[in-house]
C-alpha positions in Angstrom: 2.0 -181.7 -165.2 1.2 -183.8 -162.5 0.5 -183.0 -158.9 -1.0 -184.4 -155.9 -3.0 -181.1 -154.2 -3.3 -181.6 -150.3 -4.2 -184.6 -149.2 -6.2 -186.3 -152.1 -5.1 -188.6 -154.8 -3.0 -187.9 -157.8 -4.6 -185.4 -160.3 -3.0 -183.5 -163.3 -2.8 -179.6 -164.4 -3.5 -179.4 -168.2 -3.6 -176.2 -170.6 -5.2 -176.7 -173.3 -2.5 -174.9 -175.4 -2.2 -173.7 -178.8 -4.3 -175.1 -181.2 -7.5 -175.4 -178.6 -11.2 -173.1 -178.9 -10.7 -173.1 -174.9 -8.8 -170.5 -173.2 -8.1 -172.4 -170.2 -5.9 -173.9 -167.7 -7.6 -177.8 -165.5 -7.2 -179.8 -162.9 -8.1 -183.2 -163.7 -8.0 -186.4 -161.8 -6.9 -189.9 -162.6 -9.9 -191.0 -165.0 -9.4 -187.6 -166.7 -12.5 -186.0 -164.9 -12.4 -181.9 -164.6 -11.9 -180.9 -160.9 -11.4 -177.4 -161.2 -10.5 -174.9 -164.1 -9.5 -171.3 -165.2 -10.3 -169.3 -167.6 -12.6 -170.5 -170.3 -13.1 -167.8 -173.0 -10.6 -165.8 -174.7 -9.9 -162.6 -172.9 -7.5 -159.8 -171.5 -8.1 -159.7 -167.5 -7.4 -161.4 -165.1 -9.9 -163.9 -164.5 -9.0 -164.7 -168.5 -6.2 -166.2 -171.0 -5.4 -166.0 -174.6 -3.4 -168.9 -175.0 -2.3 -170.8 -172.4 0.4 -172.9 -173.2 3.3 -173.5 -171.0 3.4 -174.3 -167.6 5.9 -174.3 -163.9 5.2 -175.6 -161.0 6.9 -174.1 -157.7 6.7 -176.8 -154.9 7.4 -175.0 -151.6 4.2 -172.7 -152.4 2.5 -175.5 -154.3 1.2 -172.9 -157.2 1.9 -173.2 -161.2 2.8 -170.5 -163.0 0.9 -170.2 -166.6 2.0 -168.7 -169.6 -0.5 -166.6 -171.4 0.8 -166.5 -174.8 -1.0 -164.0 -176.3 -1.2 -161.6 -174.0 2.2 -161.8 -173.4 2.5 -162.6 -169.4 2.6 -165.1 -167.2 -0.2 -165.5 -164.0 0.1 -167.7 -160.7 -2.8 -170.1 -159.8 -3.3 -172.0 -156.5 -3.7 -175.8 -157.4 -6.5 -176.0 -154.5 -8.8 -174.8 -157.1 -7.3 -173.3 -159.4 -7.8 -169.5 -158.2 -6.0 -166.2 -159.4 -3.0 -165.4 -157.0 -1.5 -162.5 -159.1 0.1 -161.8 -162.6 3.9 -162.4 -162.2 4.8 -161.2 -165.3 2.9 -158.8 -168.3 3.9 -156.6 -171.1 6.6 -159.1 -172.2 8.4 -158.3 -175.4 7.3 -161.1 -177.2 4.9 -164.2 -176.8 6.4 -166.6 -173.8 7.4 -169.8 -175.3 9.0 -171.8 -172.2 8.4 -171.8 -168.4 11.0 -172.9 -165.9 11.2 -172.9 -161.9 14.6 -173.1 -160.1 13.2 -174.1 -156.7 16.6 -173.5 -154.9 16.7 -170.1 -155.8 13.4 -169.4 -156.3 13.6 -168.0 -159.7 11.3 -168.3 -162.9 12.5 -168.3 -166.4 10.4 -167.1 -168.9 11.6 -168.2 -172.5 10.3 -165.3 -174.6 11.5 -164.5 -178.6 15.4 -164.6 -178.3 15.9 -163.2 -174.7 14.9 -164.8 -171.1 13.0 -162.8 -168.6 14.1 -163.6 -165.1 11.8 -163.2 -162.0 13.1 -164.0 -158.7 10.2 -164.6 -156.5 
């Protein structure tokens, strides 16, 4: 996902998804050097994911929403550097498998098993 974070240059927000040993979510910039990051080891807080795979970006508040697959919810970061805003989403039904942001009405869609979970925010 790319994004441009205040007033530097052009960076990107990566997860390093499903098949990775890292449980994390990073900010990178053009040559593909780390910035900032979240998460790291496998884990059930907060400050953790277990899967990160999906991500939306809402532009008015400039955060991304990430979808922690395995622990079934989805968290808000601050692109700044990367820190914890609050869990949007937990105890889902099933493992989220999409992420989308309607930035007119302000809603997130979370694609989970065979049903959508809508959050207006």
């Amino acid at each position: 996902m790319h994004l441009t974070p205040g007033q530097s240059d052009a960076c990107f927000l990566v997860s390093h998804g499903l098949a990775a040993s890292r449980h994390r979510v990073c900010l990178v910039d053009n040559q593909g050097e780390v910035l900032y990051s979240f998460g790291d080891s496998r884990g059930t807080d907060t400050s953790r994911f277990n899967i990160p795979c999906y991500l939306a970006a809402n532009p008015r508040t400039r955060n991304v929403f990430v979808a922690d697959y395995v622990n079934r919810r989805v968290s808000e970061l601050g692109t700044e550097s990367l820190q914890f805003v609050r869990t949007v989403v937990e105890r889902l039904s099933s493992e989220p498998r999409r992420l989308s942001f309607n930035r007119v009405k302000r809603r997130l869609y979370v694609g989970n098993g065979n049903s959508v979970c809508v959050v207006q925010l």
